[in-house]
TINUTOR-796495 format. One line per field, with one value per residue (C-alpha): residue number from 0; residue in three letters; x, y, z. Coordinates in Angstrom, 3 decimals, always signed. Each point is the difference from the previous one (the first is absolute). Example, Ala and Ser with C-alpha at 12.3 -4.5 7.8 and 13.67 -1.06 7.14 Angstrom:
BEGIN
nr 0 | 1
rest ALA | SER
c1 +12.300 | +1.370
c2 -4.500 | +3.440
c3 +7.800 | -0.660
! end
This chain:
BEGIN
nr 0 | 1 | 2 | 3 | 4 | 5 | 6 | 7 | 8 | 9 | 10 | 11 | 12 | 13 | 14 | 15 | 16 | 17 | 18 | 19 | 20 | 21 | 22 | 23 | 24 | 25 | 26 | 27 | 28 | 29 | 30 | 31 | 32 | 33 | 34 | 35 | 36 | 37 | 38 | 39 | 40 | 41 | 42 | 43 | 44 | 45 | 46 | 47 | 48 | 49 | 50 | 51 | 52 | 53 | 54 | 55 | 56 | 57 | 58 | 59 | 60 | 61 | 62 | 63 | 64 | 65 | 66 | 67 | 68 | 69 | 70 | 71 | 72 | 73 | 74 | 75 | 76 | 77 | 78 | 79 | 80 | 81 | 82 | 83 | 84
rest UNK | UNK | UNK | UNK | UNK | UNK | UNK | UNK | UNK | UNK | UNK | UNK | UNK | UNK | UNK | UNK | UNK | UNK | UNK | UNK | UNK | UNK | UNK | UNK | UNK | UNK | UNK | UNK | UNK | UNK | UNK | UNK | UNK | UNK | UNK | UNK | UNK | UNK | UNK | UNK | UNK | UNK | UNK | UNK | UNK | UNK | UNK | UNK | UNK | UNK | UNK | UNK | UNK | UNK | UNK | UNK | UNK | UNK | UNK | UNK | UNK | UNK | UNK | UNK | UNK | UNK | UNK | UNK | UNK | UNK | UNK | UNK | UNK | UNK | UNK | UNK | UNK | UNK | UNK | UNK | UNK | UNK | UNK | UNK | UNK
c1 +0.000 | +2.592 | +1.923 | -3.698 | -0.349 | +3.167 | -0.443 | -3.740 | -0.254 | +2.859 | +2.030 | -2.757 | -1.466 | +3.246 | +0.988 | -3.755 | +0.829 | +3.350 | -0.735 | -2.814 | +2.573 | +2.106 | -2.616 | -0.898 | +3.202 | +0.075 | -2.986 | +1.386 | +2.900 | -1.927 | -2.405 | +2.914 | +1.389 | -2.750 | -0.261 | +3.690 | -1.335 | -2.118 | +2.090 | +2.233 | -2.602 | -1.083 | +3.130 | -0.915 | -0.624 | -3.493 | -1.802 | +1.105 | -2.581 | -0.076 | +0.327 | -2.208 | +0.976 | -0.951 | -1.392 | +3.442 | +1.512 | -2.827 | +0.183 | +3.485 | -0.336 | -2.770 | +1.840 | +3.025 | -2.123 | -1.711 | +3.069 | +1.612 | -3.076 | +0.085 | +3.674 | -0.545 | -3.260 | +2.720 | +3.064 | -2.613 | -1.182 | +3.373 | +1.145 | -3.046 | +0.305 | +3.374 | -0.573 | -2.675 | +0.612
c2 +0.000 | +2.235 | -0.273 | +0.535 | +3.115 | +1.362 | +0.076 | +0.240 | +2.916 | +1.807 | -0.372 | -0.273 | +3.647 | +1.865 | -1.585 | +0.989 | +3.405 | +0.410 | -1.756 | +2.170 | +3.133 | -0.974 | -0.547 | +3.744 | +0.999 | -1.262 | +1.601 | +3.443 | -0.534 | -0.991 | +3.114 | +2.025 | -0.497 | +1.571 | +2.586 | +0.970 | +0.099 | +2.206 | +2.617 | -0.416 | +0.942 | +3.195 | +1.436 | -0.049 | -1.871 | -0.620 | +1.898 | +3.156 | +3.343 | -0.458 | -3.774 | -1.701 | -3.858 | -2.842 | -3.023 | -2.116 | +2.316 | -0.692 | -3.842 | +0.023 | +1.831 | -2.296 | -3.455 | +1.382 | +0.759 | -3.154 | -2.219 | +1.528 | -0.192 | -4.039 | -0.350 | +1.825 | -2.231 | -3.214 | +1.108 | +0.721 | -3.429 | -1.668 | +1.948 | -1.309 | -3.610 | +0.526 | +0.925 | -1.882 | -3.411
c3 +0.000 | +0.827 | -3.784 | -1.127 | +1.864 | -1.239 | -3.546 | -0.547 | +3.025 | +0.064 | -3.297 | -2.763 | +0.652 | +0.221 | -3.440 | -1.318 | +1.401 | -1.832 | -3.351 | -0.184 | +0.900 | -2.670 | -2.735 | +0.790 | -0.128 | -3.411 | -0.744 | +1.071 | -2.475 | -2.499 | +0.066 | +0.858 | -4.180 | -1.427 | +2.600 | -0.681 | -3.365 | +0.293 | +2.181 | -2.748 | -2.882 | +1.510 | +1.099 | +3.721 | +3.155 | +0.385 | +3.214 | -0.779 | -0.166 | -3.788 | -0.102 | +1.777 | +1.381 | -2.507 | +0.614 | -0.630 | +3.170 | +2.356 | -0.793 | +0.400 | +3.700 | +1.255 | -1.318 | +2.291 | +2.813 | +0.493 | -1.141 | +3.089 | +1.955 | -1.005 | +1.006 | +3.040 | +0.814 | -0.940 | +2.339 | +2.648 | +0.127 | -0.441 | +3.608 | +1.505 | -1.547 | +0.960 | +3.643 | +0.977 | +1.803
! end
Protein backbone atom coordinates (compact mmCIF):
# COMPACT_ATOMS: atom_id res chain seq x y z
CA UNK A 1 0.00 0.00 0.00
CA UNK A 2 2.59 2.24 0.83
CA UNK A 3 4.52 1.96 -2.96
CA UNK A 4 0.82 2.50 -4.08
CA UNK A 5 0.47 5.61 -2.22
CA UNK A 6 3.64 6.97 -3.46
CA UNK A 7 3.19 7.05 -7.01
CA UNK A 8 -0.55 7.29 -7.55
CA UNK A 9 -0.80 10.21 -4.53
CA UNK A 10 2.06 12.01 -4.46
CA UNK A 11 4.09 11.64 -7.76
CA UNK A 12 1.33 11.37 -10.52
CA UNK A 13 -0.14 15.02 -9.87
CA UNK A 14 3.11 16.88 -9.65
CA UNK A 15 4.10 15.30 -13.09
CA UNK A 16 0.34 16.28 -14.41
CA UNK A 17 1.17 19.69 -13.01
CA UNK A 18 4.52 20.10 -14.84
CA UNK A 19 3.79 18.34 -18.19
CA UNK A 20 0.97 20.51 -18.37
CA UNK A 21 3.55 23.65 -17.47
CA UNK A 22 5.65 22.67 -20.14
CA UNK A 23 3.04 22.13 -22.88
CA UNK A 24 2.14 25.87 -22.09
CA UNK A 25 5.34 26.87 -22.22
CA UNK A 26 5.41 25.61 -25.63
CA UNK A 27 2.43 27.21 -26.37
CA UNK A 28 3.82 30.65 -25.30
CA UNK A 29 6.71 30.12 -27.78
CA UNK A 30 4.79 29.12 -30.28
CA UNK A 31 2.38 32.24 -30.21
CA UNK A 32 5.30 34.26 -29.35
CA UNK A 33 6.69 33.77 -33.53
CA UNK A 34 3.94 35.34 -34.96
CA UNK A 35 3.67 37.92 -32.36
CA UNK A 36 7.36 38.89 -33.04
CA UNK A 37 6.03 38.99 -36.40
CA UNK A 38 3.91 41.20 -36.11
CA UNK A 39 6.00 43.82 -33.93
CA UNK A 40 8.24 43.40 -36.68
CA UNK A 41 5.63 44.34 -39.56
CA UNK A 42 4.55 47.54 -38.05
CA UNK A 43 7.68 48.97 -36.95
CA UNK A 44 6.77 48.92 -33.23
CA UNK A 45 6.14 47.05 -30.08
CA UNK A 46 2.65 46.43 -29.69
CA UNK A 47 0.85 48.33 -26.48
CA UNK A 48 1.95 51.49 -27.25
CA UNK A 49 -0.63 54.83 -27.42
CA UNK A 50 -0.71 54.37 -31.21
CA UNK A 51 -0.38 50.60 -31.31
CA UNK A 52 -2.59 48.90 -29.53
CA UNK A 53 -1.61 45.04 -28.15
CA UNK A 54 -2.56 42.20 -30.66
CA UNK A 55 -3.95 39.17 -30.05
CA UNK A 56 -0.51 37.06 -30.68
CA UNK A 57 1.00 39.37 -27.51
CA UNK A 58 -1.83 38.68 -25.15
CA UNK A 59 -1.64 34.84 -25.94
CA UNK A 60 1.84 34.86 -25.54
CA UNK A 61 1.50 36.69 -21.84
CA UNK A 62 -1.27 34.40 -20.59
CA UNK A 63 0.57 30.94 -21.91
CA UNK A 64 3.60 32.33 -19.62
CA UNK A 65 1.48 33.08 -16.80
CA UNK A 66 -0.23 29.93 -16.31
CA UNK A 67 2.83 27.71 -17.45
CA UNK A 68 4.45 29.24 -14.36
CA UNK A 69 1.37 29.05 -12.41
CA UNK A 70 1.46 25.01 -13.41
CA UNK A 71 5.13 24.66 -12.41
CA UNK A 72 4.58 26.48 -9.36
CA UNK A 73 1.33 24.25 -8.55
CA UNK A 74 4.04 21.04 -9.49
CA UNK A 75 7.11 22.15 -7.15
CA UNK A 76 4.50 22.87 -4.50
CA UNK A 77 3.31 19.44 -4.38
CA UNK A 78 6.69 17.77 -4.82
CA UNK A 79 7.83 19.72 -1.21
CA UNK A 80 4.79 18.41 0.30
CA UNK A 81 5.09 14.80 -1.25
CA UNK A 82 8.47 15.33 -0.29
CA UNK A 83 7.89 16.25 3.35
CA UNK A 84 5.22 14.37 4.33
CA UNK A 85 5.83 10.96 6.13
Amino acid sequence: MRAYELIEKRLVPPIGWAAAGLILAVDAALAAIPAWDHMRAIGRICGDISAAHCGWCVAVAGFAALSLGAMAQATRLTIRAATQK
